[in-house]
C-alpha positions as CSV (number, residue, x, y, z in Angstrom):
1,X,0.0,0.0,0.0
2,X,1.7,3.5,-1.0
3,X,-0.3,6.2,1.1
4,X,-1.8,9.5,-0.5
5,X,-1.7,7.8,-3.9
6,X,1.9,8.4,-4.2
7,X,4.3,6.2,-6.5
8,X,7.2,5.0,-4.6
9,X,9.4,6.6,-5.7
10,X,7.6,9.7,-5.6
11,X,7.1,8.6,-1.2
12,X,10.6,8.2,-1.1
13,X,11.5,12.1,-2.4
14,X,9.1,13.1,0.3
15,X,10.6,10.5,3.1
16,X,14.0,12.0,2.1
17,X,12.9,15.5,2.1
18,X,11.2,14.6,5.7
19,X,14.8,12.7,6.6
20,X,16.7,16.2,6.2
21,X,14.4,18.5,8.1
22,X,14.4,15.9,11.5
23,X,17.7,15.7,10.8
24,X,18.5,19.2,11.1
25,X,16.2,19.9,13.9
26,X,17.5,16.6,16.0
27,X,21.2,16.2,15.4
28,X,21.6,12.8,17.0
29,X,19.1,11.1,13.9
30,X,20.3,10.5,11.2
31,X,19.1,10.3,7.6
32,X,19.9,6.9,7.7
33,X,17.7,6.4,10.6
34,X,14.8,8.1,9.8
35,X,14.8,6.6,6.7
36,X,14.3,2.8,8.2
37,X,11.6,4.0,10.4
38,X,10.0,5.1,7.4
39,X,9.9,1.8,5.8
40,X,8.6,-0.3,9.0
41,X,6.0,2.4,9.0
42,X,5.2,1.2,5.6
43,X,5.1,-2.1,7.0
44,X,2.4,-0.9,9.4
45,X,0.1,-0.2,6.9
46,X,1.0,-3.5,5.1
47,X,-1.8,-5.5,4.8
48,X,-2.1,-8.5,7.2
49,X,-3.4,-12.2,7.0
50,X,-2.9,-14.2,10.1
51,X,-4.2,-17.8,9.2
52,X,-2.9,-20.8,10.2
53,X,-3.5,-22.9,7.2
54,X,-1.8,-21.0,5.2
55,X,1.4,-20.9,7.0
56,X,4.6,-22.4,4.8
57,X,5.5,-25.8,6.7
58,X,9.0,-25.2,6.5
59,X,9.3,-21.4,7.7
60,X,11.1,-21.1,10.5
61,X,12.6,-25.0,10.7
62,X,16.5,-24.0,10.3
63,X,17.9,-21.5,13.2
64,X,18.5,-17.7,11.9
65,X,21.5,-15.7,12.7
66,X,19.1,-12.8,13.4
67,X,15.0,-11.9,13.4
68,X,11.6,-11.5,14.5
69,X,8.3,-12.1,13.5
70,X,7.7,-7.9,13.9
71,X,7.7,-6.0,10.9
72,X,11.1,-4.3,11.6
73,X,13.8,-4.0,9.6
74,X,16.8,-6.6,10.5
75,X,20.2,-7.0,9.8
76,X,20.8,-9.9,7.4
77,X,24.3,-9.5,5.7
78,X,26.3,-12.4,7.7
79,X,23.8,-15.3,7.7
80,X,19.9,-16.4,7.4
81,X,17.3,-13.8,9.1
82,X,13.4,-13.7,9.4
83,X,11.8,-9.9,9.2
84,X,8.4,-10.0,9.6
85,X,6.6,-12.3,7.1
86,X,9.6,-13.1,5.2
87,X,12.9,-15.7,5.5
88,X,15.7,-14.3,3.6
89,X,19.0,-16.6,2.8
90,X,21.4,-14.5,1.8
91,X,24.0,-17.2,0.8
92,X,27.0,-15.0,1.3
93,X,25.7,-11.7,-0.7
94,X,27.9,-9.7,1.1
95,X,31.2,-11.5,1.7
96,X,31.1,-11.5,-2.4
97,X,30.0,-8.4,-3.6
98,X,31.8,-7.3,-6.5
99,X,30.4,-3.9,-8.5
100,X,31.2,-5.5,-11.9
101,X,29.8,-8.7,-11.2
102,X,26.2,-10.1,-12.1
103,X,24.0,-10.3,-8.8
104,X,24.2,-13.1,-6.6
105,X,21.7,-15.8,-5.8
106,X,19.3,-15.2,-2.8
107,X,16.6,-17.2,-1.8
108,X,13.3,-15.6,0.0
109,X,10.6,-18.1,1.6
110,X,7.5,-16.0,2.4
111,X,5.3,-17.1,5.2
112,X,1.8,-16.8,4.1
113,X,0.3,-19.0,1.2
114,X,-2.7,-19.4,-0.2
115,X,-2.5,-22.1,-2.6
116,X,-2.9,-20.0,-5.7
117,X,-0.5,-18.9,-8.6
118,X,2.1,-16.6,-6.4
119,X,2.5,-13.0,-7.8
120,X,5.6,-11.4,-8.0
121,X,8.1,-10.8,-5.1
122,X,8.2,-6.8,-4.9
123,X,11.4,-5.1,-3.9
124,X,12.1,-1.3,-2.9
125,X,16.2,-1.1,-2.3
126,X,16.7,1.6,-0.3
127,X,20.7,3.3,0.0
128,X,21.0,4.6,3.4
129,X,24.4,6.5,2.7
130,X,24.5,9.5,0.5
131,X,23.2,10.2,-1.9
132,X,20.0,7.6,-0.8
133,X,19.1,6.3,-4.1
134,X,16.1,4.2,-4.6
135,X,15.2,1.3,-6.7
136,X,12.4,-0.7,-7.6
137,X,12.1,-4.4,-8.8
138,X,9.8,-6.9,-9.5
139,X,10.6,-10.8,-10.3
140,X,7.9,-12.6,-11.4
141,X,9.4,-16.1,-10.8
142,X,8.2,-19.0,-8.1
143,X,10.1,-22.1,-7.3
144,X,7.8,-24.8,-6.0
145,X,8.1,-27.9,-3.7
146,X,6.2,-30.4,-2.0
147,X,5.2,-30.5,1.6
148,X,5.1,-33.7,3.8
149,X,1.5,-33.3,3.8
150,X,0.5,-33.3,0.2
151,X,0.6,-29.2,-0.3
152,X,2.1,-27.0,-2.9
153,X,4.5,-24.3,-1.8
154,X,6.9,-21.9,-3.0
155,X,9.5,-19.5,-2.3
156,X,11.9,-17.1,-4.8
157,X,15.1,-17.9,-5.9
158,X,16.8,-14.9,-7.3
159,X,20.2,-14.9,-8.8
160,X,20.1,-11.2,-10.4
161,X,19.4,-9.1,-7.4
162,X,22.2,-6.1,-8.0
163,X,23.3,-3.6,-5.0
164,X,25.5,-1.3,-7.1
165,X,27.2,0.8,-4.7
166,X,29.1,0.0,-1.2
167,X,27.4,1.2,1.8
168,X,24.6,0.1,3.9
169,X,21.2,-0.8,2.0
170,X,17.4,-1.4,3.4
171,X,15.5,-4.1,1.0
172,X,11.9,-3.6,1.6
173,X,10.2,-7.2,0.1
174,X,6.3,-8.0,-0.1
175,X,4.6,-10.5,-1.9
176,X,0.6,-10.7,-0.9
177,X,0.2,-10.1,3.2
178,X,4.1,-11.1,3.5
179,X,6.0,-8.2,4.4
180,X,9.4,-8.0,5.2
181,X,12.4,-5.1,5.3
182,X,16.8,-6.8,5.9
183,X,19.5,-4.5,6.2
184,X,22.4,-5.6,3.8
185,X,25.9,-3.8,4.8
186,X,28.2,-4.2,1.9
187,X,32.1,-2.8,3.5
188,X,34.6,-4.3,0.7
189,X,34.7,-5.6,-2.7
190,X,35.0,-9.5,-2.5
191,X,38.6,-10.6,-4.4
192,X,38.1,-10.9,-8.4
193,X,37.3,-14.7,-9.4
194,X,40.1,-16.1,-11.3
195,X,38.9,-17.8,-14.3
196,X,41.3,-21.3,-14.7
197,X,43.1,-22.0,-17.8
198,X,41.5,-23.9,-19.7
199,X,45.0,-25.3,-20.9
């Protein structure tokens, strides 16, 4: 849900704009900040489906380095982490970030299914070091399995999510009632792969 009919990218100029003004007037916020409580606001206002049946029968059976079942925003760049409705594997994203390499695989398990076709896995990517771009994505694409009891279930596995730029970046993820925010801190370029010789 975007509120006041804005586009999101249109909020996030305003969120920004807001970030700036608190900023000035309380000097121990900082844009960063008020930009994450921003998002879990929008998570808020997130629409929500609490029902039991629906619940994915493998969310939450391996251990997480970090997260909670609160729509917060939570730090996910050394290991597995559950934000809200969402499970994110990371498989290492950060410790081999490279800006000239194509994105690296991730795997997202959402909590809530239905049963029906999944939509598309939404994604605002949020910079919270200057100068705070924003970028939206969409992938369309649902791997499915099989549960121990006869249901269909799915989660995302994507393998072209690109963070262009060092820093510190909030991911802001919803698919349906899942909604789900991880902080991804990327602090050195991984060590170029060496191709072998083929010889």
């Amino acid at each position: 849900m975007v509120p006041f009919g804005l586009s999101p990218s249109a909020w996030w100029v305003v969120i920004l704009g807001l970030a700036l003004i608190l900023q000035a007037q309380a000097p121990g916020t900082s844009t960063a900040d008020v930009l994450v409580h921003a998002i879990e606001a929008r998570g808020a206002q997130h629409v929500a489906r609490l029902v039991p049946e629906e619940i994915h029968p493998s969310f939450g059976s391996r251990p997480f380095t970090r997260g909670t079942p609160e729509r917060r925003c939570v730090e996910a760049s050394n290991g597995r982490a559950r934000s809200g409705e969402w499970e994110l594997d990371p498989f290492g994203y950060a410790a081999t970030w490279r800006p000239d390499a194509e994105g690296k695989k991730t795997a997202w398990l959402p909590l809530h299914q239905d049963g029906t076709q999944p939509g598309p896995i939404y994604m605002t990517v949020q910079h919270l070091s200057p100068p705070f771009r924003t970028y939206d994505f969409s992938f369309p694409g649902a791997v499915y399995g099989d549960a121990p009891d006869g249901r269909r279930w799915f989660f995302y596995a994507i393998g072209n999510l690109i963070l262009p730029d060092l820093g510190e970046w909030a991911i802001e993820v919803t698919q349906g009632a899942n909604w789900g925010c991880f902080l991804m801190t990327l602090d050195q370029v991984a060590p170029a792969q060496v191709e072998p010789d083929p010889r």
